[in-house]
TORDOKOL-12378 format. One line per field, with one value per residue (C-alpha): residue in three letters; x, y, z. Coordinates in pm, whole numbers. Each point is the difference from the previous one (the first is absolute). Layout:
<atoms>
r [ALA;...] $
x [X;...] $
y [Y;...] $
z [Z;...] $
</atoms>
This chain:
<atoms>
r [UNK;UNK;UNK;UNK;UNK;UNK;UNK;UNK;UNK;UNK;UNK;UNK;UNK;UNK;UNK;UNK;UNK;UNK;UNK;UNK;UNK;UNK;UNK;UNK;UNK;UNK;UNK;UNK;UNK;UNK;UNK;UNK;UNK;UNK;UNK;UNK;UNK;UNK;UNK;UNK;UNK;UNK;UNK;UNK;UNK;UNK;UNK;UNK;UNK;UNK;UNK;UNK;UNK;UNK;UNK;UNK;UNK;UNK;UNK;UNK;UNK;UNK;UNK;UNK;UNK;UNK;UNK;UNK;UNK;UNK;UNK;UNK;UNK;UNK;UNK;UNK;UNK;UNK;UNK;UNK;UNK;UNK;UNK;UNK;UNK;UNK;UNK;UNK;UNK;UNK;UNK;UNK;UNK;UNK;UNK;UNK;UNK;UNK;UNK;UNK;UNK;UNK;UNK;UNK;UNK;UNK;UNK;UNK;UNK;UNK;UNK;UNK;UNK;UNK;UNK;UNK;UNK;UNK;UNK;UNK;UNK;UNK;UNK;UNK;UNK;UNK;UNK;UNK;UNK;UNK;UNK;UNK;UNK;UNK;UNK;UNK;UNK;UNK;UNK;UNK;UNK;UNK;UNK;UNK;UNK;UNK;UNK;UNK;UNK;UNK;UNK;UNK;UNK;UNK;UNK;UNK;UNK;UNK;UNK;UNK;UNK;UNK;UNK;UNK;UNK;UNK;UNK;UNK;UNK;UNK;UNK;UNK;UNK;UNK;UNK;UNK;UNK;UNK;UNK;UNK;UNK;UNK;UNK;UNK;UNK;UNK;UNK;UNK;UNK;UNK;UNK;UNK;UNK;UNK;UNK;UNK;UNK;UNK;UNK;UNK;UNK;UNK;UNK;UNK;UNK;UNK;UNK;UNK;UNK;UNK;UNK;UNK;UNK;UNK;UNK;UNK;UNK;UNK;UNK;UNK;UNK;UNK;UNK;UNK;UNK;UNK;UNK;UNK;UNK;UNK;UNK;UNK;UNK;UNK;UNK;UNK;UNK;UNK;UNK;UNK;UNK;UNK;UNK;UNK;UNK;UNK;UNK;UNK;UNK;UNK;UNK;UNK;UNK;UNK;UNK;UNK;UNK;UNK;UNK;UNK;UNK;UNK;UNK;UNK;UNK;UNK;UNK;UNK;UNK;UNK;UNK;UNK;UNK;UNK;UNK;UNK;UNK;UNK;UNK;UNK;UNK;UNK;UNK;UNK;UNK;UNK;UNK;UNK;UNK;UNK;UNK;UNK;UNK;UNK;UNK;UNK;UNK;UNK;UNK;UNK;UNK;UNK;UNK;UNK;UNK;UNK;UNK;UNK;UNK;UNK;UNK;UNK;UNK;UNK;UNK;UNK;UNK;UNK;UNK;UNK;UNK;UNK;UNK;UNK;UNK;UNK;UNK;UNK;UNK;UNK;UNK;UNK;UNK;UNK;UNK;UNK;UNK;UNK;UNK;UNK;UNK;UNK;UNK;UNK;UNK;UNK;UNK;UNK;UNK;UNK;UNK;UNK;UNK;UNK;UNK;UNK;UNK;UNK;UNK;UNK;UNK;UNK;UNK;UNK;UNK;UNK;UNK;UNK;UNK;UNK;UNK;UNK;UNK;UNK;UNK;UNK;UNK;UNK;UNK;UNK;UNK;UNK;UNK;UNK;UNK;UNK;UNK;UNK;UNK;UNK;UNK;UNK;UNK;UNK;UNK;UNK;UNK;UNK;UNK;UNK;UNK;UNK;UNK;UNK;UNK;UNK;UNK;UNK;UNK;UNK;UNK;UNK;UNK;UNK;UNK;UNK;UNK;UNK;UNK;UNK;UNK;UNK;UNK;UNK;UNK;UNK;UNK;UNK;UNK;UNK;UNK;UNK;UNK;UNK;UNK;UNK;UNK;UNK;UNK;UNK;UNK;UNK;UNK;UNK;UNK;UNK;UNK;UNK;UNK;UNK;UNK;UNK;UNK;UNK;UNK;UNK;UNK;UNK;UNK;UNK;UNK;UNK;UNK;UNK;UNK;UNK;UNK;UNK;UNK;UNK;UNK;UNK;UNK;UNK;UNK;UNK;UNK;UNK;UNK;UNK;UNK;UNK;UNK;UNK;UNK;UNK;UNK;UNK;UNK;UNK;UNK;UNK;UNK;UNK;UNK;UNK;UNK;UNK;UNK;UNK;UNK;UNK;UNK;UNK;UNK;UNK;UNK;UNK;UNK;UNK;UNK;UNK;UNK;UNK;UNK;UNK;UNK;UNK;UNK;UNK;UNK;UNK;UNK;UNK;UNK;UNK;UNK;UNK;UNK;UNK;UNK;UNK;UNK;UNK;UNK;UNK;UNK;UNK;UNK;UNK;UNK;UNK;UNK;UNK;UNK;UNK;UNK;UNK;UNK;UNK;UNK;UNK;UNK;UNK;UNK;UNK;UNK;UNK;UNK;UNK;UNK;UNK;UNK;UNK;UNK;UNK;UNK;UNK;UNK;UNK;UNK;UNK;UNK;UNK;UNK;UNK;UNK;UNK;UNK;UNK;UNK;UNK;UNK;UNK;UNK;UNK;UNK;UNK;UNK] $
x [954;342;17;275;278;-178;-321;226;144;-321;-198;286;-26;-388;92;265;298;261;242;299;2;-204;147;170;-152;268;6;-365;-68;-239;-310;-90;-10;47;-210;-396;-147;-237;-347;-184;-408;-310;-313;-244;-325;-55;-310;213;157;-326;-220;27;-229;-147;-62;-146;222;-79;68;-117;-52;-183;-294;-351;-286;-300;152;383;134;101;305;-28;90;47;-342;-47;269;-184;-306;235;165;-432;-12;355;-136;-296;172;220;315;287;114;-30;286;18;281;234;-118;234;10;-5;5;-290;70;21;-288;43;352;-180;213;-41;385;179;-155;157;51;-62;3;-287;-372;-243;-215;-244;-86;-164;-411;-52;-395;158;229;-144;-210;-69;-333;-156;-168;-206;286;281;-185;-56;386;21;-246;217;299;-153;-157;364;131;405;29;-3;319;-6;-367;56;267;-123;-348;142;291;-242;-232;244;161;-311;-66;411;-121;-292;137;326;-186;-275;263;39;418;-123;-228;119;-20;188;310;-41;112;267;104;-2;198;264;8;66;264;195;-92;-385;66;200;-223;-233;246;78;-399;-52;288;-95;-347;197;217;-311;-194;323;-7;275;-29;-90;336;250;286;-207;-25;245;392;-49;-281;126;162;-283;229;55;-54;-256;-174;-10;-199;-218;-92;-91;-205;-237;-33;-303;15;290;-235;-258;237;92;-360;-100;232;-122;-364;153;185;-356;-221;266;55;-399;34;283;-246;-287;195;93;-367;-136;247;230;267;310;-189;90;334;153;216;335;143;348;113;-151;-54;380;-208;-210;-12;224;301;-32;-72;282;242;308;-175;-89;215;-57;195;-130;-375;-136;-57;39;208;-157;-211;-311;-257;244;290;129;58;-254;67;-211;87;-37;293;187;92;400;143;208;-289;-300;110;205;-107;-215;-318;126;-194;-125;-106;-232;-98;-138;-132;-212;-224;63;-198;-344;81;14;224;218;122;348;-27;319;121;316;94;114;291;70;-189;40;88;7;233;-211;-25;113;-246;-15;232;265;-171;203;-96;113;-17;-164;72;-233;111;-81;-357;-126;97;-187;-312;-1;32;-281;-208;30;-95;-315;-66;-24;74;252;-68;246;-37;291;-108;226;374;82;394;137;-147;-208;-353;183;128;-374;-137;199;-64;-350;-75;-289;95;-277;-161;-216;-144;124;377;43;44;258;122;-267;-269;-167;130;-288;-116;189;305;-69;213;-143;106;-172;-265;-149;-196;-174;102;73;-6;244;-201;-330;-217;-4;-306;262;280;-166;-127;333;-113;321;211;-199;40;327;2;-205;228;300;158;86;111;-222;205;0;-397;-64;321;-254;-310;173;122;-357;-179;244;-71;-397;53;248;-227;-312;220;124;-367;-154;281;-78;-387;-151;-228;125;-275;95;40;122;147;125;-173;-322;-56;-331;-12;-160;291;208;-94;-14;365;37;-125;243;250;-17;-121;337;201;-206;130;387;208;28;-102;-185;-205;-117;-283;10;-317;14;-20;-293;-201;110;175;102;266;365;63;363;166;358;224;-258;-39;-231;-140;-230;-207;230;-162;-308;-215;-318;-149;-308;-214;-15;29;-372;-59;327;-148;-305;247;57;359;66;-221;146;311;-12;-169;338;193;-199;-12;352;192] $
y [2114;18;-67;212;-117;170;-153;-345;95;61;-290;-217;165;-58;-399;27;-26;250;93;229;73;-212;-279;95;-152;-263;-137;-83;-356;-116;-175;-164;-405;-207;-268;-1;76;-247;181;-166;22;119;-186;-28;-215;-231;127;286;-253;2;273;387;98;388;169;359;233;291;157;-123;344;97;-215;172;-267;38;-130;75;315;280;-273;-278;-292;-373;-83;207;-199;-327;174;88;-404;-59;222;-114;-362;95;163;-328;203;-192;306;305;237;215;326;-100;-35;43;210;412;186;-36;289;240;-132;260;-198;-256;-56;-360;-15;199;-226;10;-394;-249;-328;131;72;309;-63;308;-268;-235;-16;108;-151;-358;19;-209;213;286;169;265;355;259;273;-255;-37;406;28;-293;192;264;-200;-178;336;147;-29;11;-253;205;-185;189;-72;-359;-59;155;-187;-314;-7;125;-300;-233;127;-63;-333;-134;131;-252;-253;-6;-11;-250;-233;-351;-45;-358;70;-59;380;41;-232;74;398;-116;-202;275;260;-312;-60;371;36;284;187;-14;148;277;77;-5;213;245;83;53;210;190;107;74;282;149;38;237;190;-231;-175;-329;-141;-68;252;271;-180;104;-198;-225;-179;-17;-374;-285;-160;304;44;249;-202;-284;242;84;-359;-119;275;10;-373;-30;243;-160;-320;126;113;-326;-168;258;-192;-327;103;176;-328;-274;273;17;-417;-40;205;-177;-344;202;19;-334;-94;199;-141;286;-203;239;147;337;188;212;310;51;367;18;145;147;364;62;73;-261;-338;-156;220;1;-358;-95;306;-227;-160;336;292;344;232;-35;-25;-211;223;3;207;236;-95;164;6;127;168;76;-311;-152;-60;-216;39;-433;-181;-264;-325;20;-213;-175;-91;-62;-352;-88;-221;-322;190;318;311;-53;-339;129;273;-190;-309;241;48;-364;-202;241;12;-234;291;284;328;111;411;113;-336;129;12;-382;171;306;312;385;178;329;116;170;388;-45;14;-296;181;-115;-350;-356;-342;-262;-340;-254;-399;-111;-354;-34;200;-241;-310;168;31;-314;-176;173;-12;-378;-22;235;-97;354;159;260;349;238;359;55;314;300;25;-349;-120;-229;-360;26;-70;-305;-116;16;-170;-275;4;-70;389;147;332;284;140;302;46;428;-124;-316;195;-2;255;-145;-14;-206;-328;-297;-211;-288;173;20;-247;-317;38;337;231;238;278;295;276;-44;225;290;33;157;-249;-49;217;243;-63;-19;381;136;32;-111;245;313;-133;-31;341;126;-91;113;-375;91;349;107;-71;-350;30;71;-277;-245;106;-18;-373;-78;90;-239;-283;34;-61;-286;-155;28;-204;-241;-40;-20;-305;-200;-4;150;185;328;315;258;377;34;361;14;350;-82;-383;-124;-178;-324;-10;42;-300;-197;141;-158;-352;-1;84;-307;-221;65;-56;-325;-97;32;-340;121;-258;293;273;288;243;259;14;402;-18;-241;321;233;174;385;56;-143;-216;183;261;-114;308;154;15;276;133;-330;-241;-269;-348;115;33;-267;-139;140;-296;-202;-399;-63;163;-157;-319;230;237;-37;13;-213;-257;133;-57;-337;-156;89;-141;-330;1;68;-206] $
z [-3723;114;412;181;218;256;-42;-18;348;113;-77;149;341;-10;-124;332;-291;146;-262;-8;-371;-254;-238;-300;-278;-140;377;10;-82;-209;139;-347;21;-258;-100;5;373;117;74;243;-69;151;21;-281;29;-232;-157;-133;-231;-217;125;1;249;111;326;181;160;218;282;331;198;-345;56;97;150;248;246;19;237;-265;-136;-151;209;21;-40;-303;-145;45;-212;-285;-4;-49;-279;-124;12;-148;-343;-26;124;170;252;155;9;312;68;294;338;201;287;56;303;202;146;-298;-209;-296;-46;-245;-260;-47;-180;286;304;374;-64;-293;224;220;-138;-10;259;-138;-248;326;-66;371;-77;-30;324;233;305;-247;103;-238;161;-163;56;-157;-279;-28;-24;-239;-240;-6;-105;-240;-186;-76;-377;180;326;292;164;314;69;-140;246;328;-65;-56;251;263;-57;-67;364;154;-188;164;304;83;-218;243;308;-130;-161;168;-65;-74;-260;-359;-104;287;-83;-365;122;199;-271;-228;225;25;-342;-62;241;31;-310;109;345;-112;-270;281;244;-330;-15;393;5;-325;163;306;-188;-202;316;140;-363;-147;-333;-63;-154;259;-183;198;347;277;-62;264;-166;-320;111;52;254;247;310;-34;-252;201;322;-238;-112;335;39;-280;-60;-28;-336;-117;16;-136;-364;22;-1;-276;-236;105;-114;-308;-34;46;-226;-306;82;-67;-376;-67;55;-138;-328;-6;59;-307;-231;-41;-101;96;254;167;-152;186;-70;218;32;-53;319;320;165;156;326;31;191;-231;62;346;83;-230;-28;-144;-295;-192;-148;224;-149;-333;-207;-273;-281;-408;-234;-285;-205;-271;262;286;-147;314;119;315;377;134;314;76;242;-170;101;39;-267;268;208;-243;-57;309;311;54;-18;-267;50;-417;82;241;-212;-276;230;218;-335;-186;298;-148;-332;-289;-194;121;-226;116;-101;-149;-81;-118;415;-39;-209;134;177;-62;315;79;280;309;-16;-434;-291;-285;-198;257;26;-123;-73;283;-99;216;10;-300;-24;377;-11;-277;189;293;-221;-142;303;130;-295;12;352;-25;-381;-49;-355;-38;-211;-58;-63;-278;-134;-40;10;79;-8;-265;-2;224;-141;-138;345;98;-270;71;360;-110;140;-219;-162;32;-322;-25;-312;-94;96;-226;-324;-286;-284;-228;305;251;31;-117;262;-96;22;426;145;172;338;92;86;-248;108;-97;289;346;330;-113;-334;-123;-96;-377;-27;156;-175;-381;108;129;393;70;-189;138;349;-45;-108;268;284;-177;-24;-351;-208;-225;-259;33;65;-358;-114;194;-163;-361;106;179;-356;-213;302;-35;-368;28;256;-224;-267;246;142;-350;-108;329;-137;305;-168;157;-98;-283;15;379;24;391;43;-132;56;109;304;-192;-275;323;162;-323;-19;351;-52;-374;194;293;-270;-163;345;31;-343;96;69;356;230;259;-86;215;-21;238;175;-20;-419;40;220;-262;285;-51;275;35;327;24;-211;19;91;198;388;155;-366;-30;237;-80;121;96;-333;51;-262;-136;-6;296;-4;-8;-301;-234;-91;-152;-198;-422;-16;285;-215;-320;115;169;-330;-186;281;24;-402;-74;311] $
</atoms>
């Protein structure tokens, strides 16, 4: 796609590059080196080096359990490292969790958060605080909650925020400053420094504004408190205090519950432990931005060029870390970033790996057709992350699917970053590739959150809901269906050559739901059989579930994040496939 001078100019002013005409092309200089670039490494554990090990992933909000408040929450997490344990699985992915807006609960897009260094403090077990007291009319509500197939953010959030308000009230006022909870908070808030409190300061103020009608991103708010540092900011803060406190405590008991899965995981002999997904920007309103206006882009979005299942090109509407700034400092913004989820997690997913390289912006008020790639400081970002890595002995995944730039996926392999594998996308002219064909360092999977589960997918759901929302023409409907028939054949041969006893005579339309499952557990046996050293199963193909979580390209036409699951967590260790499944795991791994 050829990118205009005007689009050039444009993107420059949003990088702060102000140019008078561009560069002609025999002045630009090249910024090829010669000679082979050293790569520095990310951690790997050792086991790695002769096992290939298999873990659960899911999303947290997803869960259903007696107990939880219409979400599911920290605790719930804990049950599903049991269960993990229990199947001889090493870890439990989990979508990101980093922060939304408090304040606008039905913003709950886990990949376009307010900020990734702080956590979602919906995802606190209230039961578990310490001083939580149960009542008949609580647990009324909670019912409720709990009995809706989509999570009722709104109701989650005022229900939880009102009884975690009350719970910081007496715990403020019956704290002795001595005691070691006590110092353990303050030592928390100092740790966090001045991110935490404006995080803190960003949320107070947000609730402020959508009391008075305003929105809940700070782009809305009145000019003079679009700076953190103002003077009217800074009236406001000795004001509400005690609220700005009490954002700030929230993330310490985010911080202790999500500490206590972490050792929870370690204690049932998940060997990587939790893995955690990282979104690849944050909401251009959001805490983030305003805490930190200089490190991100603002006059431009993260977005993607055309492709076959968005011809038009995608904004996703996400802030960018400036190129300039991502990197820079004692304490760079990325650093933070990626450490703020590698002290939890024994394994981290970057989404949209191919932002080490470069990013595709679209200028503000533009559409992706006048969108560019910007290139970011790759050498520097991998140093970052190994560093790190080491530090937290925390594996490294990266999510190198789509249009990725030239070398890339071999700069990550040798940076010891796992590539990501889903099983419909790793195809050749003559068909699917054979398990030992997967390459060592990486993940195979069979779908993940922005897919139909393979139940789904091997009966077109996702090419009809493509079509129903008007993503794609309908000419290219039918060009998928065509492609979608030869890929159920070619992955019937590929499953039949692996020996995983996959079932005959499957037609998608009339499929019985046993030869579907049987279809399932061929089809993880056969991801279990690749060299790759990890191996997910999405929880949501083990429940046999019939609703997307997301529907990329859509924003008001689908419930987006909110889908539960249809089974809650009590009843999975009792289910066929999740048994079926597991076996193959445990057999093949």
């Amino acid at each position: 796609m050829p990118v205009t001078d005007a689009t050039k100019h444009q993107l420059l002013e949003a990088l702060g590059v102000m140019v008078d005409a561009l560069d002609k092309p025999a002045e630009r200089k090249s910024a090829r080196r010669h000679g082979k670039k050293v790569i520095p490494q990310s951690f790997i554990p050792e086991f790695l080096e002769k096992h290939r090990v298999w873990g659960i992933t899911l999303q947290l909000y997803e869960l259903r359990s007696r107990r939880n408040w219409g979400i599911g929450d920290f605790e719930d997490l804990i049950e599903m490292i049991g269960l993990a344990g229990s199947l001889r699985a090493d870890f439990i992915g989990l979508n990101p969790l980093h922060a939304p807006f408090l304040s606008d609960p039905n913003r709950c897009s886990p990949y376009e958060p307010s900020s990734r260094q702080m956590i979602n403090p919906l995802y606190i077990a209230v039961d578990k605080v310490e001083g939580f007291e149960a009542n008949s009319d609580l647990e009324d509500r909670l019912q409720e909650l709990r009995s809706t197939d989509l999570v009722d953010y709104v109701g989650v959030a005022e229900t939880k925020l009102s009884a975690l308000r009350a719970l910081w009230e007496k715990w403020r006022i019956s704290s002795d400053r001595q005691s070691k909870a006590s110092r353990d908070f303050q030592g928390f808030v100092k740790e966090g420094g001045e991110n935490l409190r404006r995080h803190a300061i960003f949320e107070t103020l947000s609730a402020l504004m959508v009391a008075q009608g305003l929105g809940a991103g700070w782009t809305s708010w009145p000019e003079e408190l679009h700076l953190p540092d103002g003077v009217e900011v800074a009236a406001l803060v000795e004001e509400h205090a005690d609220t700005i406190g009490f954002h700030m405590w929230l993330q310490w008991i985010a911080d202790q519950q999500l500490s206590h899965a972490a050792e929870a995981a370690r204690e049932a002999g998940l060997r990587v432990g939790l893995y955690f997904d990282l979104a690849v920007g944050e909401a251009v309103d959001g805490s983030a931005t305003w805490s930190e206006r200089d490190a991100y882009i603002s006059a431009a979005t993260v977005g993607s060029p055309p492709d076959p299942f968005a011809p038009k090109g995608q904004d996703w509407h996400l802030a960018a870390f400036h190129p300039a700034k991502i990197a820079s400092g004692r304490n760079p913004p990325y650093l933070r970033m990626v450490a703020s989820a590698m002290r939890y997690a024994g394994a981290i997913r970057i989404d949209h790996a191919a932002a080490l390289k470069r990013l595709f912006l679209v200028p503000a008020d533009k559409g992706p057709e006048k969108g560019a790639y910007v290139d970011y400081p790759q050498e520097r970002l991998l140093q970052i992350l190994a560093d790190a890595s080491t530090k937290y002995r925390c594996l490294v995944i990266g999510e190198d699917l789509g249009m990725l730039p030239e070398g890339l996926q071999y700069d990550l392999s040798r940076a010891h970053i796992l590539s990501y594998r889903i099983l419909s996308y790793e195809r050749e002219k003559d068909g699917f590739r054979s398990p030992g064909s997967y390459p060592r360092l990486s993940l195979a999977c069979i779908s993940t959150h922005d897919h139909q589960t393979l139940a789904g997918w091997w009966r077109d759901a996702d090419i009809r809901t493509r079509a129903e929302h008007g993503i794609v023409p309908p000419h290219m409907t039918e060009e998928h269906r065509k492609e979608r028939r030869r890929e159920r054949k070619e992955m019937m041969v590929a499953l039949k050559n692996a020996h995983t006893d996959p079932p005959l005579r499957t037609p998608a339309a009339t499929v019985s739901e046993e030869k579907l499952s049987k279809l399932i557990v061929s089809a993880h046996r056969f991801i279990a059989k690749t060299s790759s050293v990890l191996a997910a199963v999405r929880l949501a193909d083990m429940t046999g579930e019939k609703r997307p979580t997301n529907i990329p390209g859509t924003r008001d036409s689908y419930p987006n994040w909110k889908p539960k699951l249809s089974v809650s967590i009590e009843r999975l260790e009792g289910l066929v496939l999740v048994r079926h499944i597991a076996v193959a795991m445990q057999e093949e791994r």
